[in-house]
C-alpha positions as CSV (number, residue, x, y, z in Angstrom):
1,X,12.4,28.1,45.2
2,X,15.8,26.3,45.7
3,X,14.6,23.2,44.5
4,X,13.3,24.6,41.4
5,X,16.4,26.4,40.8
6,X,18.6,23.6,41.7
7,X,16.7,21.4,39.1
8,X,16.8,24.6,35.9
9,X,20.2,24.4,36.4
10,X,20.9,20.6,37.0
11,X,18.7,20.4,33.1
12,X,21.1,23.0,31.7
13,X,24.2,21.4,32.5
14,X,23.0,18.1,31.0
15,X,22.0,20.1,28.2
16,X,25.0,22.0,27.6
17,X,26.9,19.4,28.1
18,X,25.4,17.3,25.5
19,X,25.5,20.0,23.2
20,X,29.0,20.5,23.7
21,X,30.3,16.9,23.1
22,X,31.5,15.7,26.9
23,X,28.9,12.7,27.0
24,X,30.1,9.3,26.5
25,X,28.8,8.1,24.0
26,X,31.8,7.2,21.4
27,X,33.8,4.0,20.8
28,X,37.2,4.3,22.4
29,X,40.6,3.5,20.8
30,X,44.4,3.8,21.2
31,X,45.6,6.0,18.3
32,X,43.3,7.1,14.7
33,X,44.8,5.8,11.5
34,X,48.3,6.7,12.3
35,X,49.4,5.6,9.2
36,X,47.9,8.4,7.3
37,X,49.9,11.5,8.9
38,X,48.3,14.3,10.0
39,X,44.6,15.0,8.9
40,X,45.0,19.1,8.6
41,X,41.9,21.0,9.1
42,X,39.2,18.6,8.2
43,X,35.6,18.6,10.0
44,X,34.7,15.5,11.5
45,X,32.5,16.8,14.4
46,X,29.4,15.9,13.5
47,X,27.9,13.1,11.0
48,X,27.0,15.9,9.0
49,X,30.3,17.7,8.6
50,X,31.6,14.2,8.0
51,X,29.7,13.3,5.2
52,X,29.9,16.8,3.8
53,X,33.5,16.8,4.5
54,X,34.1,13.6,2.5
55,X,32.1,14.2,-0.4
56,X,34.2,17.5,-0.9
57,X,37.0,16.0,-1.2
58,X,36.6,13.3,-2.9
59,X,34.5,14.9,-5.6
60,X,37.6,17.0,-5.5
61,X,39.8,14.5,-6.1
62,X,41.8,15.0,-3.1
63,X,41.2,11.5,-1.9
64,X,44.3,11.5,0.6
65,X,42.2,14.0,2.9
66,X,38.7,11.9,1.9
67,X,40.8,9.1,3.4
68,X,40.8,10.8,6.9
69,X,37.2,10.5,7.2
70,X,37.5,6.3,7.1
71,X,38.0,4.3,10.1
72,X,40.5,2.2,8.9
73,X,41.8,1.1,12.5
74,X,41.2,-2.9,11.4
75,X,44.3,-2.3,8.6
76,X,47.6,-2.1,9.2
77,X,49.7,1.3,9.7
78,X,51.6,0.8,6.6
79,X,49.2,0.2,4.5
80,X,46.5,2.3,5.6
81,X,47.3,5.5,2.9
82,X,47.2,3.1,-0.2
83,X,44.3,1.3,1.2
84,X,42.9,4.2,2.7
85,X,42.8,6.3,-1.0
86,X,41.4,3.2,-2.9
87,X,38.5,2.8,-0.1
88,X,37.6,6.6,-0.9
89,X,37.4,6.4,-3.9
90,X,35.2,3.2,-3.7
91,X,33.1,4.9,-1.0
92,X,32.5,7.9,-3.2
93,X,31.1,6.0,-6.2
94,X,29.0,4.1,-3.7
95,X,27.4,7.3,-2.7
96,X,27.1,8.6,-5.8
97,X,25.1,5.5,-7.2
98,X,23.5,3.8,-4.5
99,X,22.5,6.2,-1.7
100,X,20.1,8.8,-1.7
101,X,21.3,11.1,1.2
102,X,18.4,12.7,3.1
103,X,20.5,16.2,4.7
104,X,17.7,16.5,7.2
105,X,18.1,13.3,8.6
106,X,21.7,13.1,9.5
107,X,22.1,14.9,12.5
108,X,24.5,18.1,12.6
109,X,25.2,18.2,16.4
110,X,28.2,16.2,18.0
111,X,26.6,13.9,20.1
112,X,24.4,12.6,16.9
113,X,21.1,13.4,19.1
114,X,18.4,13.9,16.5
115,X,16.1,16.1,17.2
116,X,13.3,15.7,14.8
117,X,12.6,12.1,16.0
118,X,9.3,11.1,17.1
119,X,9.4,10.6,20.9
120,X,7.5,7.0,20.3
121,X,10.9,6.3,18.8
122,X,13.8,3.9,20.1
123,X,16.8,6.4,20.1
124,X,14.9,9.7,20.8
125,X,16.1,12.4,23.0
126,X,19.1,9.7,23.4
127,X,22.8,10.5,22.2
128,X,24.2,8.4,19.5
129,X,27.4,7.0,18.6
130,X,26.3,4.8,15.6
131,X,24.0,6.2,12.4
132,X,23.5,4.3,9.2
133,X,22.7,6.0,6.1
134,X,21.9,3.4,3.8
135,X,21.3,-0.6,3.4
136,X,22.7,-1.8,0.4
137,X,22.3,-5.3,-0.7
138,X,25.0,-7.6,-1.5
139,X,24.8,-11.0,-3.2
140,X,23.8,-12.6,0.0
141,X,22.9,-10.4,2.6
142,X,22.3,-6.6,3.3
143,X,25.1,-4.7,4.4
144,X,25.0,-1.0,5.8
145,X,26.5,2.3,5.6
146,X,27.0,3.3,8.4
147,X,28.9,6.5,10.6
148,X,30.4,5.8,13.9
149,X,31.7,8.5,16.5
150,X,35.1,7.6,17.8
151,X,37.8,8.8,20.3
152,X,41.1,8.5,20.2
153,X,43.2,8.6,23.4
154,X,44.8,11.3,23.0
155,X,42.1,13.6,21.2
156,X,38.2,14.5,20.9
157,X,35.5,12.5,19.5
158,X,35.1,12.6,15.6
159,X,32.6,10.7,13.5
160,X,33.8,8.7,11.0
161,X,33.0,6.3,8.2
162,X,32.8,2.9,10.4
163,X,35.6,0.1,10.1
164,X,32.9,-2.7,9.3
165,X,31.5,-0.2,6.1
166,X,35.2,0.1,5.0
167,X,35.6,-3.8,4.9
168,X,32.3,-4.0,2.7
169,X,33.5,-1.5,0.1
170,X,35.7,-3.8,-2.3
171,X,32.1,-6.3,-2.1
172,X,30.2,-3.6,-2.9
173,X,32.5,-1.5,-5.1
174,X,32.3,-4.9,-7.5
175,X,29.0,-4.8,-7.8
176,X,27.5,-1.8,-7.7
177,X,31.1,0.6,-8.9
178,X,32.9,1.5,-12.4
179,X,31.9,-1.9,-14.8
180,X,34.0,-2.7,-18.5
181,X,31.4,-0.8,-19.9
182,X,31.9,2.5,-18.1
183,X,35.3,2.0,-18.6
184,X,35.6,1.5,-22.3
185,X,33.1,4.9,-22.6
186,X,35.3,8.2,-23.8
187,X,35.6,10.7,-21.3
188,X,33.1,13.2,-22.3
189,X,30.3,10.1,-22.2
190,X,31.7,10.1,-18.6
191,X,31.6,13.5,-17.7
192,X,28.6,15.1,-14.9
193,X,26.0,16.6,-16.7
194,X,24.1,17.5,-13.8
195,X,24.6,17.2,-10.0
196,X,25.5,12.9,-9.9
197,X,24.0,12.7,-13.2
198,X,26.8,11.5,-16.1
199,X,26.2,11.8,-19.8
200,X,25.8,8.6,-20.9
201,X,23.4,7.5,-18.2
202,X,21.3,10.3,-20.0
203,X,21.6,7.9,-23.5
204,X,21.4,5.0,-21.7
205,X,17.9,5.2,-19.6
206,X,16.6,5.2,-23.5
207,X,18.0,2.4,-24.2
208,X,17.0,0.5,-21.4
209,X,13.2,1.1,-21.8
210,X,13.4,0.4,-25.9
211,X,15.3,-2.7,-25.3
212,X,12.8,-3.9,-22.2
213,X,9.8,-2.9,-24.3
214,X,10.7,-4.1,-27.7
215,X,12.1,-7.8,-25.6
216,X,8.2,-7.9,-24.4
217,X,7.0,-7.0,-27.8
218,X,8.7,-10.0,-29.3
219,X,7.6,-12.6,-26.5
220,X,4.1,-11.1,-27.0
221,X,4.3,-11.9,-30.5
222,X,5.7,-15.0,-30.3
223,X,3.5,-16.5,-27.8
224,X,0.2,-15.0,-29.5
225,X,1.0,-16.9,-32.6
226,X,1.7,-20.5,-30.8
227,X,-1.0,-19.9,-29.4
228,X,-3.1,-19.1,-32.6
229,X,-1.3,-22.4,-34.3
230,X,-2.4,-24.5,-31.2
231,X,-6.4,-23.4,-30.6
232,X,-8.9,-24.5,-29.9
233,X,-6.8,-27.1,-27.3
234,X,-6.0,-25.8,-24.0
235,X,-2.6,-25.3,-24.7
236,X,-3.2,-23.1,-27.1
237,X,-5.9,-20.7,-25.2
238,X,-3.3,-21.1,-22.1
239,X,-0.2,-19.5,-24.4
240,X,-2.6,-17.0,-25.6
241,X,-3.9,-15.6,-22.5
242,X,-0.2,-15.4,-20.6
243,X,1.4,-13.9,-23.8
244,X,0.7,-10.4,-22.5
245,X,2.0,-11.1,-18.6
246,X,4.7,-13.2,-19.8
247,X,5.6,-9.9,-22.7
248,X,5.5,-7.5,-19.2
249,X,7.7,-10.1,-17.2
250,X,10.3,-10.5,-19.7
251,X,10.5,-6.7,-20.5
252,X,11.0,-6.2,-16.8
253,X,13.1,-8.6,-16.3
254,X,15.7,-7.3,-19.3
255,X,15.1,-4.2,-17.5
256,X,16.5,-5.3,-14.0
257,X,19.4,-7.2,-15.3
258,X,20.9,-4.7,-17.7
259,X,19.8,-1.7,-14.8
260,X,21.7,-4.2,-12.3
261,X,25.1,-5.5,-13.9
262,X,25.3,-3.4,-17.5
263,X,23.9,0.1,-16.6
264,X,24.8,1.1,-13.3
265,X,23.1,4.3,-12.8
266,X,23.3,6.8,-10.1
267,X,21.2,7.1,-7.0
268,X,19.5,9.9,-8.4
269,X,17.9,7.0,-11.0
270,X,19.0,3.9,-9.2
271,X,16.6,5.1,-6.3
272,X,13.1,5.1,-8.2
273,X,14.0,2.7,-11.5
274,X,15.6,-0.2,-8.9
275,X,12.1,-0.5,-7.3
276,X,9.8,0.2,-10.5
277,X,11.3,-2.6,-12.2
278,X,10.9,-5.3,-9.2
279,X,7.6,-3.9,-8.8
280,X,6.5,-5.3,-12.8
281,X,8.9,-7.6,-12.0
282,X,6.4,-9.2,-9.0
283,X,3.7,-7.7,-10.7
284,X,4.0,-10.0,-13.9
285,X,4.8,-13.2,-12.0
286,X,1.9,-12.8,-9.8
287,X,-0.1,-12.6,-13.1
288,X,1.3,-15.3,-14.4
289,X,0.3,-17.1,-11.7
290,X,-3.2,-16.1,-11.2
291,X,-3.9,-16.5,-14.9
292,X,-2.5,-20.0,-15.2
293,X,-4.7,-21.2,-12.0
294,X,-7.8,-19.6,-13.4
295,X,-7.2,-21.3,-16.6
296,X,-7.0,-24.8,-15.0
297,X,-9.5,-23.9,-12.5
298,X,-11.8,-23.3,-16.2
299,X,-10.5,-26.1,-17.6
300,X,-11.4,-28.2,-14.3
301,X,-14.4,-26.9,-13.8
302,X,-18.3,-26.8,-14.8
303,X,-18.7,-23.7,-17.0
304,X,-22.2,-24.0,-18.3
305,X,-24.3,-22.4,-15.5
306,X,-27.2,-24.4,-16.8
307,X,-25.7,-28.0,-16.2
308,X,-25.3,-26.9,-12.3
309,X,-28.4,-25.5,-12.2
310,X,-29.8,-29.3,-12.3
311,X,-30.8,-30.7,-8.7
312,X,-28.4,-33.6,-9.0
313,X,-25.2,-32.0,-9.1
314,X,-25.8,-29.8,-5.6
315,X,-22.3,-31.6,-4.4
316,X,-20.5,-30.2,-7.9
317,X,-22.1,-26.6,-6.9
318,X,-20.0,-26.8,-3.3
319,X,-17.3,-27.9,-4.6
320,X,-17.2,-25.4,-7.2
321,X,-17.5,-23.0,-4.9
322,X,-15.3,-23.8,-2.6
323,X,-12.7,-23.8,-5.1
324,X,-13.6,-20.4,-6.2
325,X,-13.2,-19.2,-2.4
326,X,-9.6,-21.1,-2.5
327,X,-8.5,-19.5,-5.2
328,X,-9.5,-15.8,-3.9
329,X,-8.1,-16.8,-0.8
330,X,-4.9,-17.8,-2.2
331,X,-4.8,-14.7,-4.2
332,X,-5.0,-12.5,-1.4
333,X,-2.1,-14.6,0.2
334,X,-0.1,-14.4,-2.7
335,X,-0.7,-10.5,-3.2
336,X,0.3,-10.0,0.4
337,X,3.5,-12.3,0.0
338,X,4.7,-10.6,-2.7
339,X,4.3,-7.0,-1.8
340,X,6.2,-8.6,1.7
341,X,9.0,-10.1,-0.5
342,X,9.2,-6.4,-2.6
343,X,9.5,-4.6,0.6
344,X,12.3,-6.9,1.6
345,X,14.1,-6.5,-2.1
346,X,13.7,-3.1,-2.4
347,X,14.5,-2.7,1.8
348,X,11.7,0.0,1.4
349,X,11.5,0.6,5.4
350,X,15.3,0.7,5.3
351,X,17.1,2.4,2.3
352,X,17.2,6.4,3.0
353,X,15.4,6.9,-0.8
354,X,13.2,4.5,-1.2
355,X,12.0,4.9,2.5
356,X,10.4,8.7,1.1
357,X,7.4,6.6,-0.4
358,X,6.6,4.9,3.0
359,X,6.9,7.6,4.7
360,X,4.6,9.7,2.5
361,X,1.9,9.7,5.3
362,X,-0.4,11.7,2.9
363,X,-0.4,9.8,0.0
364,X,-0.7,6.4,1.7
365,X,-4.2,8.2,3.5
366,X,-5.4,9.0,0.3
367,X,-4.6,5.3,-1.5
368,X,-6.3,3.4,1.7
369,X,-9.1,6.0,1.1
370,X,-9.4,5.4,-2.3
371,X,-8.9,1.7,-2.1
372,X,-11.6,1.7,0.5
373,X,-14.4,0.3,-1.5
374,X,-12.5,-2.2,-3.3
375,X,-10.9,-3.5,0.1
376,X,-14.5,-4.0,1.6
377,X,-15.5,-5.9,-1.9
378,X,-13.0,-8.1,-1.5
379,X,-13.6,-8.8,2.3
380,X,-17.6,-9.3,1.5
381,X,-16.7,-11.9,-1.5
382,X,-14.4,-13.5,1.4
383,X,-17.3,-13.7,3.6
384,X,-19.4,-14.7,0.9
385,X,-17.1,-17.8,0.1
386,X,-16.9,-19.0,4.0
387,X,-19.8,-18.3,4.9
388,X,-21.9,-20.2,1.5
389,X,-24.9,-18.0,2.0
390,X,-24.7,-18.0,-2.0
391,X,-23.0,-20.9,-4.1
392,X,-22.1,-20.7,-8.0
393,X,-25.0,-22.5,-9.1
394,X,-27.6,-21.6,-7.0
395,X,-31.1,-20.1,-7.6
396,X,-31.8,-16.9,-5.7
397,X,-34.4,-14.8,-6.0
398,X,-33.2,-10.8,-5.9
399,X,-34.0,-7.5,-6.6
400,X,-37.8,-8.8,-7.6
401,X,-35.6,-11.2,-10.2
402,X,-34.9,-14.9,-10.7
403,X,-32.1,-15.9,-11.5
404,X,-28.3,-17.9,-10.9
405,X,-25.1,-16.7,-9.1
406,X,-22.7,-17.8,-12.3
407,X,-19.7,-16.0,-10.7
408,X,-18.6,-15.3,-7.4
409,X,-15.6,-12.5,-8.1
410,X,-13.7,-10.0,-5.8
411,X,-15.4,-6.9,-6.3
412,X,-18.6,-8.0,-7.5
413,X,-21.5,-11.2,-8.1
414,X,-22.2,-12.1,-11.7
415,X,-26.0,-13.3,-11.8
416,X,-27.3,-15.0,-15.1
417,X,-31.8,-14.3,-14.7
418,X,-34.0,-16.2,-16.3
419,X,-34.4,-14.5,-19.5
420,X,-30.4,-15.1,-20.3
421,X,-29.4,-11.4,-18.9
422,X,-26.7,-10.6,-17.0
423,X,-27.0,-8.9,-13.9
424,X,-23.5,-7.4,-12.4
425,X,-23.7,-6.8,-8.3
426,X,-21.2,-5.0,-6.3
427,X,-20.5,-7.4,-3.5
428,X,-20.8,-5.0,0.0
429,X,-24.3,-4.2,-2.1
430,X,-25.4,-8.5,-2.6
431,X,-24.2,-9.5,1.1
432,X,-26.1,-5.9,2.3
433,X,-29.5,-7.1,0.8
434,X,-32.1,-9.8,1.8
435,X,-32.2,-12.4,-1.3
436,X,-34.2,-15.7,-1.1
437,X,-32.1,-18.5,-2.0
438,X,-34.6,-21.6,-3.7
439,X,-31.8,-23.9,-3.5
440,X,-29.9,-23.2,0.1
441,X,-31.1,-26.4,1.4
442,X,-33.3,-28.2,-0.6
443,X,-34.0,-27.2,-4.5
444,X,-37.6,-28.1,-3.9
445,X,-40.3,-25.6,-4.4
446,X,-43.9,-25.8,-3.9
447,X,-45.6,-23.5,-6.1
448,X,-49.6,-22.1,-5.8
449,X,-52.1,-21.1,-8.1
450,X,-54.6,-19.1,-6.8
451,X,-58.3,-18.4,-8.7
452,X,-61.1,-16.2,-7.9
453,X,-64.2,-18.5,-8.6
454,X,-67.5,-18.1,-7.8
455,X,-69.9,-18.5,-4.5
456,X,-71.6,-21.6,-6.2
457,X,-68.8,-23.1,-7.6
458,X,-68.4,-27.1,-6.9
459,X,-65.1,-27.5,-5.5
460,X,-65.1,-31.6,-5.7
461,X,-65.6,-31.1,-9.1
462,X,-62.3,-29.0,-9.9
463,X,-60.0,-31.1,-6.9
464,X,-61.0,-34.1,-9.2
465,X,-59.4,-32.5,-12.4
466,X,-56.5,-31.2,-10.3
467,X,-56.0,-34.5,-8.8
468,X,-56.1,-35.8,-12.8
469,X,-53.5,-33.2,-13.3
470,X,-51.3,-33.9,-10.4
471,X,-51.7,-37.6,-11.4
472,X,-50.5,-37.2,-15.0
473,X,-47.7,-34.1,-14.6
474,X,-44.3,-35.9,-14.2
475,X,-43.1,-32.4,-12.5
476,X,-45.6,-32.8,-9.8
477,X,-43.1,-35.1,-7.3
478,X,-45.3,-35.0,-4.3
479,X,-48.4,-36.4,-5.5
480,X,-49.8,-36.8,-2.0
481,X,-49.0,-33.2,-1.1
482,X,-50.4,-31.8,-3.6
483,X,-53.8,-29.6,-2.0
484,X,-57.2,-27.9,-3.2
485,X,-57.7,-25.3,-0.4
486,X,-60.2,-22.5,-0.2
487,X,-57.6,-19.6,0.9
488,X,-60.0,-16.8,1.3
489,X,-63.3,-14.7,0.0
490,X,-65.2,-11.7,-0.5
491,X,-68.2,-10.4,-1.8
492,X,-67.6,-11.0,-5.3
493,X,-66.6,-14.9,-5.0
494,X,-63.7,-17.0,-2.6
495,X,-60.0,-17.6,-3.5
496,X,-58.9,-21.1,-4.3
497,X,-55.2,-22.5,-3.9
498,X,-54.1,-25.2,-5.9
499,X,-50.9,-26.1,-4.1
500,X,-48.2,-28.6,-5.8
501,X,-44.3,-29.1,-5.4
502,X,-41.8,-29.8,-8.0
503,X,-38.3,-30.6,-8.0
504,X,-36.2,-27.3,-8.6
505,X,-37.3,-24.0,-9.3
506,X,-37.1,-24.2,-12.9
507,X,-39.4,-27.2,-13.3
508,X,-41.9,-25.9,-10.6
509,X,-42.4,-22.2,-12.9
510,X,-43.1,-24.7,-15.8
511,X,-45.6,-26.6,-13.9
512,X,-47.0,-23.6,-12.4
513,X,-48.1,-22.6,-15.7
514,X,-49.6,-25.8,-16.8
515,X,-51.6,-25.8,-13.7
516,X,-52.8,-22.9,-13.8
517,X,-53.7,-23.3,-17.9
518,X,-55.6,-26.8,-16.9
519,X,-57.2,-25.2,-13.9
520,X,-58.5,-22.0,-16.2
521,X,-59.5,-24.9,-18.6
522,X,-61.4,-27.2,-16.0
523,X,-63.4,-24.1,-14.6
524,X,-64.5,-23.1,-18.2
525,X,-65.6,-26.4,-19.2
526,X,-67.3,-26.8,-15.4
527,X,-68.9,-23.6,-16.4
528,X,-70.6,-24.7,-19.4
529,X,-71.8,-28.1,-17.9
530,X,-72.8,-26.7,-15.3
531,X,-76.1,-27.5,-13.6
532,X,-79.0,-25.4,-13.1
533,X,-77.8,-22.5,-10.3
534,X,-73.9,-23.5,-10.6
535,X,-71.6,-21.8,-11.4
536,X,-67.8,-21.0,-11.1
537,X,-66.3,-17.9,-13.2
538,X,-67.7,-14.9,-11.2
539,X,-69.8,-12.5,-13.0
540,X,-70.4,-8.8,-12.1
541,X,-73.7,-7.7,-11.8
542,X,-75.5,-4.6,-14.0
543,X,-78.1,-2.5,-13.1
544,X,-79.8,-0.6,-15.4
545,X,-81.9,2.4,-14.0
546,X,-84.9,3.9,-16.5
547,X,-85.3,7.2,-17.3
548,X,-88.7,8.4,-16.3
549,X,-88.2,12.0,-17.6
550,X,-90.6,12.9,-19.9
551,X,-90.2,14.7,-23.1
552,X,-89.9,18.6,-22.8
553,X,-93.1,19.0,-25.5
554,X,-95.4,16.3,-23.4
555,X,-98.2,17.5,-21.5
556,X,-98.2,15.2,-18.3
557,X,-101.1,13.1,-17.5
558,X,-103.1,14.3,-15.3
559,X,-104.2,12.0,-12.0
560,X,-106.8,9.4,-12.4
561,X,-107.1,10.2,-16.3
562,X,-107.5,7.0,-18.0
563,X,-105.3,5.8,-20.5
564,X,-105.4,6.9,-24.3
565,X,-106.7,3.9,-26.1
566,X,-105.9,3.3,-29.8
């Protein structure tokens, strides 16, 4: 029991103590910005109160007590108050436009613990004496915002705005604050319509879409036309097919530059429209580039089905898939590097705002779910292009139906039958079901016609026409393999196989046909030459049965009467 109470209490003290402020985890210096004077009553005892602190003052105007929430230890006493009220008013117009602060994320207790971390995370249950609240990107590099708890000697720990943040705010106050345009704007264009929302940022998200939208209506226009003037040549169906990626590409990127160095807009806008626009932005390059590969890809390769269908161009068939598979493959690669390099633009993991879509754990479960059946489409046609079970070109024979795999696509097989049709095949459903494939290996195909003939039929005499058939059908290319075989019988006659292989499977259905019309034609004739108890068709046999009954109005004969005679 003295153990146990020795241990309660030693938990409280550490509790209470971090809940009170004596840990030790703080950055220690000599004096804080001495050359600002006393502070007054000013919060600065959590990162909360800090941040609330400053943003009521400044907003204020009172940027002389904003200043006290700055560490500006890295600038000299006597020029720490005008340094110190230009900083907060840089620092307040980086707030206001580029950060999105997230309240429930910046700890309100002294020692910056936060208590809603996961406890898989690096810094939970662990006091802190560093918290950034943004990343904000600079022209070469990302740079943070970032709250640091200090202690002076002669006082208690306060958080501050750290000394390396208040060295990036003239960098980022040129880029991201007040612009010539802003400046030149009369004061009720400038004035807060709504919480960090100004008036003309209200006209001017207008005028950013119209401009971006009527700049890709004019490149679409443009390039449509070229590339009417140049058809039918390959420049001119190249033009024509980008002009609607290229129209998206331009619009967004008008979009990004004037959003970037004309209309600087608020966090509230900056937070969502920043990453919309890089994400047309990547979206149109990466159409670009698919689109301009596919095209040479078209223009490099086979596109009449029926030329690779012949048996002489099997090396044109791999190759033609294997390029297909490269290109999905590199499509794949080129998704996942971009969406990498957006993440990295856009510092989705990082920035406060932009981090609310990734951490959207809901919506992200029902986009994988949704994307489920597409993701497995797109591993199948993968498989399908390493594995070459099925190669554009080939002759399969599926779902009771010839036909020829004539595209190979993510999400589904394109098969062209026999009869000029179109057959469209989910992938997961093609690589799921058995198929035959005629020309895996070899295109060769031996083909059999079977006939019912009779018991007496002369079988020397019909091998000799089919050997006069096999001899004189140029699709017949194993003459010596070509076989007469009795496959099977019954009561009503025997089965005969005439056996015979032909090059691919096209040729051997024609030639199965012929020999099967000469072998019909051979048995007929044979039938009507035949000799006396030959014969070949079978014939069914009918019995008639006489009807004994006599008439209702005849009297019967009666035994051993002799017959009437005329």
């Amino acid at each position: 029991m003295t153990v146990f109470l020795a241990s309660f209490m030693g938990f409280a003290d550490i509790a209470a103590a971090q809940q009170s402020g004596s840990d030790n985890s703080y950055f220690e210096v000599e004096t804080l910005n001495p050359g600002l004077g006393d502070s007054g009553r000013i919060n600065r005892d959590t990162p909360q109160a800090t941040v609330e602190s400053f943003l009521h003052h400044a907003r204020a105007g009172d940027h002389a007590k904003a200043a006290h929430l700055l560490d500006l230890g890295q600038i000299e006493p006597d020029s720490q108050r005008r340094v110190g009220l230009e900083r907060a008013r840089q620092l307040e117009q980086i707030l206001t436009r580029k950060v999105w602060l997230k309240w429930e994320d910046i700890p309100d207790r002294r020692d910056g613990l936060d208590i809603t971390a996961s406890p898989k995370a690096l810094m939970a249950g662990e006091p802190r004496r560093s918290i950034r609240l943004a990343l904000i990107d600079l022209e070469d590099r990302p740079v943070p915002i970032s709250l640091e708890r200090v202690k002076p000697a002669d006082g208690a720990p306060v958080w501050l705005f750290a000394a390396q943040t208040v060295d990036n705010l003239p960098a980022l106050h040129e880029l991201y604050g007040e612009n010539w345009f802003e400046r030149s704007l009369p004061d009720w264009a400038r004035a807060q319509v709504t919480s960090g929302l100004e008036a003309w940022q209200l006209i001017a998200m207008p005028v950013l879409l119209i401009s971006s939208v009527l700049a890709g209506w004019l490149v679409y226009r443009l390039f449509r036309n070229t590339g009417d003037r140049l058809k039918p040549r390959f420049s001119g169906r190249l033009i024509r097919t980008l002009a609607l990626s290229l129209a998206i590409l331009t619009g967004a990127v008008i979009g990004y530059v004037m959003q970037r160095h004309l209309f600087v807009f608020s966090a509230t806008i900056d937070t969502f429209l920043g990453p919309l626009m890089l994400l047309i932005l990547f979206g149109g390059g990466l159409t670009v580039f698919v689109q301009t590969i596919d095209m040479i890809l078209e223009r490099t390769l086979i596109r009449d089905i029926a030329e690779l269908e012949q048996p002489e161009n099997r090396e044109m068939r791999a190759f033609q898939t294997n390029l297909s598979a490269f290109r999905r493959i590199g499509i794949v690669l080129a998704v996942v590097f971009a969406a990498g390099l957006l993440m990295t633009q856009v510092n989705l993991f990082a920035t406060t705002g932009v981090a609310l879509i990734g951490s959207a754990g809901v919506v992200t479960l029902i986009l994988a779910y949704a994307a489920r059946s597409a993701l497995s489409n797109i591993m199948a046609s993968l498989q399908i292009a390493i594995s070459k079970t099925a190669a554009v070109g080939d002759s399969l024979y599926f779902e009771n139906r010839w036909c020829y795999v004539e595209k190979i696509n993510f999400t589904y097989v394109q098969l062209k039958t026999w009869d000029k049709r179109r057959l469209i095949v989910p992938v997961t459903y093609f690589v799921s079901e058995p198929f035959e494939n005629w020309t895996k290996r070899d295109p060769h195909m031996t083909k059999v016609v079977k006939l019912r003939l009779h018991h007496s039929a002369d079988i020397d005499s019909l091998r000799a026409r089919f050997e006069d058939f096999v001899s004189s059908n140029d699709k017949v290319i194993d003459k010596d393999g070509a076989r007469v075989l009795v496959v099977d019988h019954d009561a009503s006659g025997m089965v005969v196989g005439f056996y015979a292989t032909a090059e691919e499977p096209l040729s051997a259905w024609t030639m199965e046909c012929e020999l099967r019309e000469a072998m019909l034609k051979a048995a007929r004739e044979l039938e009507l030459e035949r000799a006396e108890g030959v014969q070949y068709l079978p014939a069914e046999r009918e019995s008639r049965v006489s009807d004994f009954a006599t008439e209702p109005d005849e009297e019967p004969g009666k035994p051993g009467d002799p017959p009437d005679e005329d």
